[in-house]
matplotlib code that plots the C-alpha trace (Angstrom):
import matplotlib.pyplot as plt

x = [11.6, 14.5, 15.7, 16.7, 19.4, 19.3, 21.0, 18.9, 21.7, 25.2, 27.1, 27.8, 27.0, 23.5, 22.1, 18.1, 17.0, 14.0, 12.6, 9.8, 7.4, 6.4, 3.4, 4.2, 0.4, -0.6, 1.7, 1.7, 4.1, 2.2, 4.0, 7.2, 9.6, 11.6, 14.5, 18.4, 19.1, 19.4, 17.9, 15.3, 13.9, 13.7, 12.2, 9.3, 8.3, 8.3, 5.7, 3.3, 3.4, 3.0, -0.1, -1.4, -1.0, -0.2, 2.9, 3.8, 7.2, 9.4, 12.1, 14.8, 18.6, 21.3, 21.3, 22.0, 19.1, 16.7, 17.6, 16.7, 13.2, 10.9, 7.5, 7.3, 7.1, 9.6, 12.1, 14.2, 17.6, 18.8, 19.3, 17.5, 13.7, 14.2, 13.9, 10.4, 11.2, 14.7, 12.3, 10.1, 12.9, 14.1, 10.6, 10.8, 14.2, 13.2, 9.8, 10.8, 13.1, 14.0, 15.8, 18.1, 22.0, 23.2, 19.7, 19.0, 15.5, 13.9, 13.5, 16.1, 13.8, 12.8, 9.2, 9.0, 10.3, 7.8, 4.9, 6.4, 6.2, 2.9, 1.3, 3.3, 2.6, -1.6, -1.4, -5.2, -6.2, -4.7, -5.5, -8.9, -8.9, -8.1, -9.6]
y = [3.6, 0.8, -0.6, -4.4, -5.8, -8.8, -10.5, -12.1, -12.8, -14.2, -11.4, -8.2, -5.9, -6.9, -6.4, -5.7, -4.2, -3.9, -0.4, -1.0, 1.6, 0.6, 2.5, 1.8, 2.4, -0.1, -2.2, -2.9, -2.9, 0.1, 0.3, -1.4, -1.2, -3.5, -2.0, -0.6, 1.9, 5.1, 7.9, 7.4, 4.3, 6.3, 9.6, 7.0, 5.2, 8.8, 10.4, 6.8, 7.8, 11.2, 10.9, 8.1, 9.7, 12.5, 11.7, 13.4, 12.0, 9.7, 7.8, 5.8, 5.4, 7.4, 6.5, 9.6, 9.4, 10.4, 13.8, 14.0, 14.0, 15.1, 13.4, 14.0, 16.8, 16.0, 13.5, 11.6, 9.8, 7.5, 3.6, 3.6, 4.1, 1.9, -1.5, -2.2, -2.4, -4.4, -7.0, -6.7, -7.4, -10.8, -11.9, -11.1, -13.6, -16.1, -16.7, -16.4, -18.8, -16.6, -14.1, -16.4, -15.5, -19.1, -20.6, -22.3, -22.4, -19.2, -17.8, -15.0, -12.7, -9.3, -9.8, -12.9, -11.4, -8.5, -10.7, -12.8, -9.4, -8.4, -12.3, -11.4, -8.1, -9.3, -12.3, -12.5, -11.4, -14.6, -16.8, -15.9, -16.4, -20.3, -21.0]
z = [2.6, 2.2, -0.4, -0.4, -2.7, -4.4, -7.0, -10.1, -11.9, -10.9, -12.4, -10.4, -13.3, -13.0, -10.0, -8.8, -5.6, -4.2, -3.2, -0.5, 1.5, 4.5, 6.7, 10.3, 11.3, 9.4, 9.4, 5.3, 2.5, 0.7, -2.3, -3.8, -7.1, -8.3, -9.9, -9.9, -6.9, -9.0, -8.2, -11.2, -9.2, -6.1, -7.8, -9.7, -6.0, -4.3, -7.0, -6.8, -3.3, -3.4, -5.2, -3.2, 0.6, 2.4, 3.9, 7.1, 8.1, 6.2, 7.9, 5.8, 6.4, 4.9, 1.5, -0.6, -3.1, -0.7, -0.1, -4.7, -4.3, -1.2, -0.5, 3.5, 6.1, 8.1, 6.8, 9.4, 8.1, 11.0, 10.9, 14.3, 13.0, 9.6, 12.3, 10.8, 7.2, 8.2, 9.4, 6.5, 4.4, 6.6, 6.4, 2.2, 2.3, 4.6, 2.8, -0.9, -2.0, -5.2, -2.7, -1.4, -3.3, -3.8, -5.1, -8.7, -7.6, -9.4, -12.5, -13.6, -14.7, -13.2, -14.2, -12.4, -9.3, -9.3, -10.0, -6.9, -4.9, -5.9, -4.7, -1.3, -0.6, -1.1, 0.4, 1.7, -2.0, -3.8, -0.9, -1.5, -5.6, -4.8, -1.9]

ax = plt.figure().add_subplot(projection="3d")
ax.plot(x, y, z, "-o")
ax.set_aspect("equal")
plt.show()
């Protein structure tokens, strides 16, 4: 798991990030939360999982929260094995507009961005409502 800052609003007070869960075998986003980077936020992704799959091994980077709440076997916490996630998360800012920092082009709201996630994430599914 990797979380993925953003900014929805100019001020640094308020900002959003983007928890995602990424299952290498698949090669899928399998779950995501959009949300602060408490440990709450972490904790609420890692039961949805938890009761989804049986997770075997977890990688992520160092980020303190993850030690709060374990979902995995084996839990590995090196920068080297989060590659696949880093490039799901360029792909999420090169292909959303509403990620970009400097951009007037998206609504503000946290809703909006979720929503935005969710028609991402299941690409195929809303492709196939309008075509």
């Amino acid at each position: 798991m990797r979380q993925n800052p953003i900014y929805i609003r100019q001020k640094k007070e308020n900002k959003t990030r983007i928890w995602t869960a990424v299952d290498r075998d698949r090669f899928k986003t399998v779950a995501f939360k959009v949300g602060s980077g408490d440990k709450e936020n972490y904790v609420d992704l890692a039961r949805e999982l938890g009761e989804k799959y049986q997770i075997r091994y977890m990688c992520t980077d160092g980020y303190e929260v993850y030690c709060h709440y374990k979902i995995a076997q084996i839990h590995l916490q090196t920068k080297s094995e989060t590659c696949l996630v880093e490039s799901f998360n360029s792909s999420l800012r090169d292909m959303l507009a509403r990620l970009n920092r400097k951009t007037k082009r998206f609504s503000k709201c946290s809703e909006m961005l979720r929503l935005s996630l969710v028609l991402f994430f299941n690409k195929a599914l809303a492709l196939s409502i309008y075509l």
